[in-house]
N, C-alpha and C positions, 0 to 999 in steps of 0.2 A: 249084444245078443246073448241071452243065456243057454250058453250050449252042455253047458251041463243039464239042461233037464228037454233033452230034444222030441220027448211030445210035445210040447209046446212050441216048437219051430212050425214054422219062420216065423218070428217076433223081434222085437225091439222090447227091450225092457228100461223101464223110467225108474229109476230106484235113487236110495241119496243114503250118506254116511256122514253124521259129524261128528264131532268130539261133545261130547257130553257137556260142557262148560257150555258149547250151541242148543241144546236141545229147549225147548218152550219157547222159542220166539219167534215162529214161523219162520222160520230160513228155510227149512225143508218144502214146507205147502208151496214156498214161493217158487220157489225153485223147480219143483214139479209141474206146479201151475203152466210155468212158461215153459219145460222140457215138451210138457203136451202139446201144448199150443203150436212149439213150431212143429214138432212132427207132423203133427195132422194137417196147419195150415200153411207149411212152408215147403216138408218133406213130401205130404200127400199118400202116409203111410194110411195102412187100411183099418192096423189094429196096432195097438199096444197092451205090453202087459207089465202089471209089479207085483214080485214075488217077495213075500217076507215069512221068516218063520212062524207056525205057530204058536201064540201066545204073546207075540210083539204085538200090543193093544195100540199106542202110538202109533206105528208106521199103518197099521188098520184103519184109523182116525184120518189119517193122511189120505191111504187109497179111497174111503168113503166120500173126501171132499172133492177130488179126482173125480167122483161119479164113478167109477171103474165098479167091476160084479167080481165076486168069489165065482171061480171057472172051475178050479179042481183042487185037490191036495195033494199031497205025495211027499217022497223024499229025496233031498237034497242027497246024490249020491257019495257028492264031494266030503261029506261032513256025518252023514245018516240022518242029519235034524228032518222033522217034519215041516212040510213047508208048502203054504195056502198061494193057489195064483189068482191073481185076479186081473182082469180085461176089462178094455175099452175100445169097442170100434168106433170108426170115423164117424157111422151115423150115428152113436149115439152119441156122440161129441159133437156135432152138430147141433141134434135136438136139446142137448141138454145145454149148448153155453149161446146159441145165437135164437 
């Protein structure tokens, strides 16, 4: 849950972090891919959301594939960085993967 930015509560956040040496080879999409899935089709959550900083074009790439919307901006209090969220509710994870 990102509770550092609790306009956005109550959420579950899908996010992912590798080592650089990981990056291009779809570990992260995959990993997302199935973080959604079970949420929505296991958990029965309503929404989700991933927040990444501004100007991470990659992890944007990632939520695009998610299907997921830009919802807001703001800043990360923890850090000051500016920081873009983006959402997915359950219907449109329906519509969009069945």
């Amino acid at each position: 849950m990102p509770t550092f930015l609790p306009e956005v509560l109550p959420a579950v956040e899908v996010g992912w972090w590798l080592g650089r040496s990981h990056w291009g080879q779809g570990l992260a999409t995959e990993a997302a891919v199935a973080a959604v899935r079970f949420w929505f089709e296991e958990r029965g959550l309503e929404r989700i959301v991933s927040i990444t900083q501004v100007g991470n074009d990659a992890s944007e790439r990632i939520m695009t594939k998610l299907e997921t919307h830009p919802v807001r901006e703001t800043v990360n209090p923890t850090c000051g960085r500016r920081v873009r969220v983006f959402e997915l509710s359950s219907d449109q994870y329906v519509t969009t993967t069945h």
